[in-house]
Residue frames relative to the residue before (quaternion, step in Angstrom):
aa qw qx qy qz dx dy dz
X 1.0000 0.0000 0.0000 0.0000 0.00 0.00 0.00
X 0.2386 0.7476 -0.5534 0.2792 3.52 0.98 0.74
X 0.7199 0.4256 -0.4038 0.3708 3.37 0.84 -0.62
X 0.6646 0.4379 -0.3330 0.5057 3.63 1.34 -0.21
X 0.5671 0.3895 -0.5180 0.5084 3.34 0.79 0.77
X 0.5442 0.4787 -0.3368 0.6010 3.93 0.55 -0.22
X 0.7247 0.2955 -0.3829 0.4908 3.88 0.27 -0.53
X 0.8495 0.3407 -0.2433 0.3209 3.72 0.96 -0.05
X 0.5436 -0.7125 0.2849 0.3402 3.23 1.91 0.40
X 0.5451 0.6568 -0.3402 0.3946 3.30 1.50 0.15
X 0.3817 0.6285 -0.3690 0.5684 3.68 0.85 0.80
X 0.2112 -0.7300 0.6453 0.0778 3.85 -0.83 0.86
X 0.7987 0.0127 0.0688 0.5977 3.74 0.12 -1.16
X 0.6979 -0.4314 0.4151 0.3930 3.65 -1.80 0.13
X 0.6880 0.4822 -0.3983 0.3681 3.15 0.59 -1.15
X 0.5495 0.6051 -0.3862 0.4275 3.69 0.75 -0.90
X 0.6239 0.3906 -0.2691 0.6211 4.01 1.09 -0.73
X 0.7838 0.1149 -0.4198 0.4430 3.76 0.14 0.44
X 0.4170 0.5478 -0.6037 0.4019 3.69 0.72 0.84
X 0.6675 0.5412 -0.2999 0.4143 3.42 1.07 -1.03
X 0.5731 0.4302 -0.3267 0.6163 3.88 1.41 -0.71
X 0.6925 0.4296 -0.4497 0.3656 3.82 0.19 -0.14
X 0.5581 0.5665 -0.3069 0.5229 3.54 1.09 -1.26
X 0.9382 0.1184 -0.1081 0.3068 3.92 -0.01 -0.74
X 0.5573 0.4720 -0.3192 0.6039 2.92 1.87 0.75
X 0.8061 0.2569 -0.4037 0.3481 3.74 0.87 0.63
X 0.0805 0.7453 -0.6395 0.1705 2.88 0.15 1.40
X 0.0754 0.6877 -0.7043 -0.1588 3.91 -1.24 0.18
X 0.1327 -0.6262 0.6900 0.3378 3.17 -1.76 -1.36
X 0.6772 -0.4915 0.5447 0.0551 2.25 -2.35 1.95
X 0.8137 -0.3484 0.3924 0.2500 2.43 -2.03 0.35
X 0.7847 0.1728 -0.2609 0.5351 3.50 0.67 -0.77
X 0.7111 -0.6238 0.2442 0.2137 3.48 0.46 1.75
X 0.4197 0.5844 -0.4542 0.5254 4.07 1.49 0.78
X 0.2702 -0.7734 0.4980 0.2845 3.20 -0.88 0.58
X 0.2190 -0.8055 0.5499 0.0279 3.96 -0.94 0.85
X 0.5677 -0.5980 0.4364 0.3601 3.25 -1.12 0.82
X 0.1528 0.8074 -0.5592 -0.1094 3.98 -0.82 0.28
X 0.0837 -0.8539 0.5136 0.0093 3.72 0.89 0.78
X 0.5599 0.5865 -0.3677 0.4553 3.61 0.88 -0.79
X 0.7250 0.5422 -0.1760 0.3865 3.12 0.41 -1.76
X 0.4703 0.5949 -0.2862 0.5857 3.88 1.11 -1.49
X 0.7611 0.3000 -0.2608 0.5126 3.78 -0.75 -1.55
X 0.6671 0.4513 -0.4525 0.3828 4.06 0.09 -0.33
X 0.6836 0.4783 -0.2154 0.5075 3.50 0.97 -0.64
X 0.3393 0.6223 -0.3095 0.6339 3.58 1.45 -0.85
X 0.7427 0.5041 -0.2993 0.3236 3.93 -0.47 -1.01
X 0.7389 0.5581 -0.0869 0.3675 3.02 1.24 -1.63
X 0.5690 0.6767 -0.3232 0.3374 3.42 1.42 -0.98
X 0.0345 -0.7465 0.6192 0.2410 3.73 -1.21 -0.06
X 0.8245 0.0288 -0.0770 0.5599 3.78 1.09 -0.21
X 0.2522 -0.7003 0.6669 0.0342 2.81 -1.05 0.75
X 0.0993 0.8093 -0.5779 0.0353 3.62 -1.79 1.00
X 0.4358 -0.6887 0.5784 0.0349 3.00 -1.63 0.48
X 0.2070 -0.7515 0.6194 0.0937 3.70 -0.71 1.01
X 0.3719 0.7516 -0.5261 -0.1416 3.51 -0.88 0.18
X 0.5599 -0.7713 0.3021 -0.0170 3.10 -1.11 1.12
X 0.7143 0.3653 -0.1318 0.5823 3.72 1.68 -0.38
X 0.7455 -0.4169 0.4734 0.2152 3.52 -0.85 1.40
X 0.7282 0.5534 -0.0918 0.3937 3.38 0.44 -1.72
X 0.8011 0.3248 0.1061 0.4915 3.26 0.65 -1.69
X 0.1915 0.6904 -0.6919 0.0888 3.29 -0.69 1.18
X 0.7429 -0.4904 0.2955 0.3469 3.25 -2.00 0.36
X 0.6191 0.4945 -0.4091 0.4526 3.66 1.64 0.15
X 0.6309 0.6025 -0.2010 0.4457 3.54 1.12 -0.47
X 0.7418 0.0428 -0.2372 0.6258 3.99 1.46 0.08
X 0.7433 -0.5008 0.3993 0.1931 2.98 -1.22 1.05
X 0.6472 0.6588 -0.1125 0.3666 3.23 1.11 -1.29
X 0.5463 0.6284 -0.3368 0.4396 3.21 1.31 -0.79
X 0.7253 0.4835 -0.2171 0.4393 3.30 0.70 -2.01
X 0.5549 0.6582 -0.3848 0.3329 3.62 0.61 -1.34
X 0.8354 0.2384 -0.1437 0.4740 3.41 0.57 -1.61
X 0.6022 0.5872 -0.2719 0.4675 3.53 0.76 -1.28
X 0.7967 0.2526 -0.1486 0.5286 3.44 0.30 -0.97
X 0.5133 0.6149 -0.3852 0.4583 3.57 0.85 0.05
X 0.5937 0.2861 -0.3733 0.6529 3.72 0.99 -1.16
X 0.7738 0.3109 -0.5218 0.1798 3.68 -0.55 -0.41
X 0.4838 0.6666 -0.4183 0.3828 3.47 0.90 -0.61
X 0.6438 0.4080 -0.2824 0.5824 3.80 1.36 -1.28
X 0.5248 0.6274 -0.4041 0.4094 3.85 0.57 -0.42
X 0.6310 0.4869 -0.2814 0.5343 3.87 0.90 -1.38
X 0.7094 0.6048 -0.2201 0.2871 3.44 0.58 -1.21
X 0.5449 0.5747 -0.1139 0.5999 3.11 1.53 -1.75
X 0.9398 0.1434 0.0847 0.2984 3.41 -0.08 -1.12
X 0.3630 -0.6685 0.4575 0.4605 3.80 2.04 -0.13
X 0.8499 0.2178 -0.1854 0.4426 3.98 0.21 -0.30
X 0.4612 -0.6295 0.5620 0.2742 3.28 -1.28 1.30
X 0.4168 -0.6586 0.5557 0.2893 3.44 -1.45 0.97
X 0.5759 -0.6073 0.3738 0.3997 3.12 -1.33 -0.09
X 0.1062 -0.7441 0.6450 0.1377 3.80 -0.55 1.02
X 0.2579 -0.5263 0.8103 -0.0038 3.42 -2.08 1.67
X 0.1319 -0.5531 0.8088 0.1499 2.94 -2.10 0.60
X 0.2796 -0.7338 0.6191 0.0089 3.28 -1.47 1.01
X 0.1378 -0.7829 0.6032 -0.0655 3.72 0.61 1.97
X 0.2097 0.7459 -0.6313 0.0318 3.70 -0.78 1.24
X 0.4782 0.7472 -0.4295 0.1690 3.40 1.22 0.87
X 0.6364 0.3959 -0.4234 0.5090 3.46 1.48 1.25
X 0.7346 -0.2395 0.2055 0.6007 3.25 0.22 0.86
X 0.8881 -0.1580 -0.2347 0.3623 3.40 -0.93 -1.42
X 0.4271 -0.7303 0.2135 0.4885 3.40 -0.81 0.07
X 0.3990 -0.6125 0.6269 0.2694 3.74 -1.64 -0.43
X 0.1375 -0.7087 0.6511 0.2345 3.17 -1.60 0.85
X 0.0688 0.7644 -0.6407 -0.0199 4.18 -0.50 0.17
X 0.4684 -0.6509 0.5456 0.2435 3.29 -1.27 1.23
X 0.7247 -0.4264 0.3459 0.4163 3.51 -1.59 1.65
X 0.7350 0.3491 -0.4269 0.3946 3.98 0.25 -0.67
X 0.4761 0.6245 -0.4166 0.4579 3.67 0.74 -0.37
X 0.8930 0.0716 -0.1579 0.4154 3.39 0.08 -1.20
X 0.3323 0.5974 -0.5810 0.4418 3.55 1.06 0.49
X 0.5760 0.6699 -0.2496 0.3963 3.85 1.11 -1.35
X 0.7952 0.2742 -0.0968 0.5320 3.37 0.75 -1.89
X 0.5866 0.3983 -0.4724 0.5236 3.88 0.58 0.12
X 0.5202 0.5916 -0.4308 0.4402 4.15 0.58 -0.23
X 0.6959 0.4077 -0.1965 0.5576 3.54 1.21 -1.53
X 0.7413 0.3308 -0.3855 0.4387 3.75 0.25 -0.84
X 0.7635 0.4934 -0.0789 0.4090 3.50 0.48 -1.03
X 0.8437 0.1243 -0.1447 0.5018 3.66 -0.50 -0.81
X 0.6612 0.4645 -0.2403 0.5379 3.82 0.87 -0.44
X 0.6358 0.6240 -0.2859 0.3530 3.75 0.87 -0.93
X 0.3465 -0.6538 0.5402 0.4008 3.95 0.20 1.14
X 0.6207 0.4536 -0.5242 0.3662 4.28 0.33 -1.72
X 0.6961 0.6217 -0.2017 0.2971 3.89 0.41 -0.56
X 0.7124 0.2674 -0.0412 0.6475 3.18 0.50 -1.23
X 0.5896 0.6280 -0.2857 0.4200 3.79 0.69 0.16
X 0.6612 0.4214 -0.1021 0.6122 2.91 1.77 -1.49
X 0.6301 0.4998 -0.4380 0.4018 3.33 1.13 -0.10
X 0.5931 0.5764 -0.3765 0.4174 3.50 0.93 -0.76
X 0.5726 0.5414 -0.5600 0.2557 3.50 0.70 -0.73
X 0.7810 0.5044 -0.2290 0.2884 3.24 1.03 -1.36
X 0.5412 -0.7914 0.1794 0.2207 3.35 1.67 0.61
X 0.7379 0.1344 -0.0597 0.6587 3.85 -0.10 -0.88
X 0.8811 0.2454 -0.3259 0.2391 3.41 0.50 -1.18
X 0.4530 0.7669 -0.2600 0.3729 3.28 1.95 -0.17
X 0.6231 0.3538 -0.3644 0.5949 3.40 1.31 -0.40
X 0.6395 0.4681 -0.4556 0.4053 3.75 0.58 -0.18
X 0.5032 0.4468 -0.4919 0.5525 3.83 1.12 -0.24
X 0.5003 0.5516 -0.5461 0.3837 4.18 0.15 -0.53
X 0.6829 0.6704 -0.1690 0.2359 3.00 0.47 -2.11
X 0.5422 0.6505 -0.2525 0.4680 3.28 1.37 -1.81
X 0.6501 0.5641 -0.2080 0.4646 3.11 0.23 -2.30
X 0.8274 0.1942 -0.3295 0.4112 3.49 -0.37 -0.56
X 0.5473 0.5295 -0.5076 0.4031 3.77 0.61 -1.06
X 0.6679 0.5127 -0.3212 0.4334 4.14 0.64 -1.60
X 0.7761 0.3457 -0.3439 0.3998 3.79 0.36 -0.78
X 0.2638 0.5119 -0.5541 0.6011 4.09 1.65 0.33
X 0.5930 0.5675 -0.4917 0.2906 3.87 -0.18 -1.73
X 0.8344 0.2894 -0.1738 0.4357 3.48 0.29 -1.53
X 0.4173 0.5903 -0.5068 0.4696 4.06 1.04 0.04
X 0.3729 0.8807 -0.0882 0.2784 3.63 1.26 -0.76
X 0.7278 -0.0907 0.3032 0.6084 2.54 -0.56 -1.88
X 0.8638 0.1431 -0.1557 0.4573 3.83 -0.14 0.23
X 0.1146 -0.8782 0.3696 0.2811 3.81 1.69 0.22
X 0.4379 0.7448 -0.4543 0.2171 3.76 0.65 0.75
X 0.3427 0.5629 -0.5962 0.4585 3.47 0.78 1.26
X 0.6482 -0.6256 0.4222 0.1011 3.33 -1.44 1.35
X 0.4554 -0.6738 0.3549 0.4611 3.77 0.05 0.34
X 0.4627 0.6996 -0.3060 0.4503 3.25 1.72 -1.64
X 0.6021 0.4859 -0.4584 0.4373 4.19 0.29 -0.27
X 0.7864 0.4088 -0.1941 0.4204 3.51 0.32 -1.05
X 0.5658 0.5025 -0.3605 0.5453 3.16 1.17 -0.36
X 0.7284 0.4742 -0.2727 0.4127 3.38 0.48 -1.31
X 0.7740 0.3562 -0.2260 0.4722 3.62 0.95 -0.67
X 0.5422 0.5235 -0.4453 0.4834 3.59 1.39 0.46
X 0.4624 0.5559 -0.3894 0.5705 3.84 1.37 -0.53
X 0.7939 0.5148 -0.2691 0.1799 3.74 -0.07 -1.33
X 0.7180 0.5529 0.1237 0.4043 2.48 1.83 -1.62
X 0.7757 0.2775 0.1218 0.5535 3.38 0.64 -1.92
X 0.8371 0.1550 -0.2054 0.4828 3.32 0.53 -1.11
X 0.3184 0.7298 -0.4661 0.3856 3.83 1.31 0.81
X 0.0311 -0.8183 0.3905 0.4205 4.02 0.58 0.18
X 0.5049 0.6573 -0.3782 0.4122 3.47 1.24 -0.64
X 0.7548 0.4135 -0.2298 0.4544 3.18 0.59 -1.28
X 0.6266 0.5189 -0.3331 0.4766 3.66 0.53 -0.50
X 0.5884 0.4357 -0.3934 0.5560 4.01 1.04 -0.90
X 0.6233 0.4471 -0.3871 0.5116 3.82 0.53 -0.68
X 0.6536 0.2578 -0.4107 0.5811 4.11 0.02 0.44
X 0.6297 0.3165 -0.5575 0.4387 3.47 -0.04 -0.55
X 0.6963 0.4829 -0.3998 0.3495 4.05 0.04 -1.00
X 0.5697 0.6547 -0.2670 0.4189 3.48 1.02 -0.48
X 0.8097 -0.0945 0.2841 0.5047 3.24 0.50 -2.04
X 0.0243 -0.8670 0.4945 0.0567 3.50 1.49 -0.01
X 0.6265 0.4391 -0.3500 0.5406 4.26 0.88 -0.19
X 0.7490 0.3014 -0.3146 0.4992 3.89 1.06 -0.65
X 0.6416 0.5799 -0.2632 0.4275 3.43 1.34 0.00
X 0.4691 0.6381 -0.2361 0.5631 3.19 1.68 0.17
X 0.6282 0.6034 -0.1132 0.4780 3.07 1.09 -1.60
X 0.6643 0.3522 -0.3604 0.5520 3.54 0.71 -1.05
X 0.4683 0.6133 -0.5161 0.3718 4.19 0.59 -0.92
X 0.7136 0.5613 -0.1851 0.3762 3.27 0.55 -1.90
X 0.6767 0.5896 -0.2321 0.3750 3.79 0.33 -1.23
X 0.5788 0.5074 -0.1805 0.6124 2.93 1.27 -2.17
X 0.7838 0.3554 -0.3242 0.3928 4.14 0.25 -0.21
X 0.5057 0.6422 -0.3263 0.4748 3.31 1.22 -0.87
X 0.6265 0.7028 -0.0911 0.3244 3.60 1.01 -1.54
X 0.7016 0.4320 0.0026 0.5667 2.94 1.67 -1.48
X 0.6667 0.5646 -0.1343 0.4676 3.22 1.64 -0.64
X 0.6847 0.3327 -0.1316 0.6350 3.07 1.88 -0.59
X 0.3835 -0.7735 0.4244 0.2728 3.65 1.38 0.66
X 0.3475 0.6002 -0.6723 0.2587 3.12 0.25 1.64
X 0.7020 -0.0268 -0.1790 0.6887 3.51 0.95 0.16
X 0.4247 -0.6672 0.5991 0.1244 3.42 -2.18 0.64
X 0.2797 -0.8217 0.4912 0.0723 3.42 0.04 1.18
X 0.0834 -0.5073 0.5787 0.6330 3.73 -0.55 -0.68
X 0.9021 0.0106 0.4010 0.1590 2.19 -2.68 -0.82
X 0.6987 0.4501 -0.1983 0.5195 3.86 1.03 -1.59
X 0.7088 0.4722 -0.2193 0.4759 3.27 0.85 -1.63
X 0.6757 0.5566 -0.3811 0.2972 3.13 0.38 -0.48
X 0.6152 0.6404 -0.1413 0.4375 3.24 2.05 -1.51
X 0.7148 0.4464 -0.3435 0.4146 2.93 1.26 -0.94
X 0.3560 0.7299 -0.4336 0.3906 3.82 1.53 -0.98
X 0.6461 0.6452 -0.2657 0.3093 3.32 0.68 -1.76
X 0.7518 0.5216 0.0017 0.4035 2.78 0.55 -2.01
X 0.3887 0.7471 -0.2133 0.4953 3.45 1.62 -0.82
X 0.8358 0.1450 -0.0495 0.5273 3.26 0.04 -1.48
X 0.3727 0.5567 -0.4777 0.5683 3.81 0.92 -0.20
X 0.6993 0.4508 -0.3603 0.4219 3.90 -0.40 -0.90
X 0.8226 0.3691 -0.1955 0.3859 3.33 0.64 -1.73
X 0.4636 0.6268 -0.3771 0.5000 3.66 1.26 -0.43
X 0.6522 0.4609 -0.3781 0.4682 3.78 0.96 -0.97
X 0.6702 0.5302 -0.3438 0.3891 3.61 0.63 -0.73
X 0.5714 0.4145 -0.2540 0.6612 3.70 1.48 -1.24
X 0.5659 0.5580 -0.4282 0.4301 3.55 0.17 0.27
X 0.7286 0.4800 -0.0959 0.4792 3.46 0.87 -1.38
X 0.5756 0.5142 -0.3918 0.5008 3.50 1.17 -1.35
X 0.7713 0.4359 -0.3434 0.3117 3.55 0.12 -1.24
X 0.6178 0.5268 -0.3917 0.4329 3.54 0.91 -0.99
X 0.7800 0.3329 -0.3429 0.4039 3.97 0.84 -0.66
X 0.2687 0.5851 -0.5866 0.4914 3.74 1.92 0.40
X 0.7949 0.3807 -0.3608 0.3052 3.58 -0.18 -1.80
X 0.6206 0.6015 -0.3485 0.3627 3.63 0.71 -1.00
């Protein structure tokens, strides 16, 4: 559940995200066939690793686009740093054209930012589908934070690039709030949260305007509800 602590901001430091991957990831079973906590045992192995990977297999599905990825992937490395003071190395293994590729987690955190969350043919096609299309944006960014996280190999250039596209775009920003104005917030938030947890270094302006960003859109989610209640 790392990804449902990261989707709710409830988490102070990393380490605090690989106590939570050690605690509910070391169970085994004994000899007499019960399973038992062995957390000790886990983190000793943990120590030992140098890389860690990930196959994925569908066009569809990348390591920004399911939660799942970070939770586990980024969960053992995050417990790896802990265990051992150094982050292992983490590979993605892309076999969804025939042959296959291996690119390190920053590569394809890099090349799913460019095809995908940044890509107008994309992020266009989400809007058609409206409410739920800005909440797939939303995903995309909340999941690439996921991996700032647990294994901190996401480029500043992402957050930057998706706070220009997004937030500080006015046209483009009034289009999400009218859409989804609760997942359009969310990105404001993330894109701050992000900055708060020194995964990227806004200035001072950008940062105001981020601010200002979600202030605006909160006024709109503010209004919808008051003419729901009304």
């Amino acid at each position: 559940n790392l990804n449902q602590a990261v989707e709710s901001g409830v988490w102070d430091d990393e380490d605090e995200l690989a106590e939570m991957y050690s605690r509910r990831k070391s169970f085994a079973y004994g000899r007499n066939g019960r399973p038992a906590k062995q957390q000790q045992l886990l983190e000793t192995m943990m120590a030992g690793v140098d890389v860690a990977f990930q196959n994925i297999e569908s066009v569809e599905l990348g390591v920004t686009t399911l939660d799942q990825y970070f939770d586990n992937l980024g969960g053992i490395n995050r417990m790896v740093k802990r265990a051992s003071g150094k982050d292992a190395a983490v590979y993605i293994g892309d076999q969804t054209r025939g042959a296959g590729v291996v690119r390190t987690l920053n590569e394809q955190v890099a090349l799913e930012t460019r095809t995908r969350t940044l890509n107008p043919k994309w992020y266009e096609g989400m809007l058609k589908h409206g409410y739920e299309g800005v909440r797939q944006i939303e995903v995309q960014v909340t999941n690439t934070m996921g991996w700032s996280a647990t294994t901190g190999q996401v480029d500043p250039w992402v957050y930057a690039k998706i706070a220009d596209t997004f937030m500080l775009d006015p046209q483009m920003r009034a289009r999400l709030a009218d859409l989804n104005a609760a997942s359009a917030v969310k990105v404001a938030n993330r894109l701050i949260e992000a900055s708060e947890r020194n995964y990227w270094s806004p200035d001072d302006a950008t940062l105001e305007a981020l601010r200002r960003a979600g202030e605006d859109i909160e006024d709109r989610l503010e209004g919808v509800t008051k003419e729901l209640a009304a």
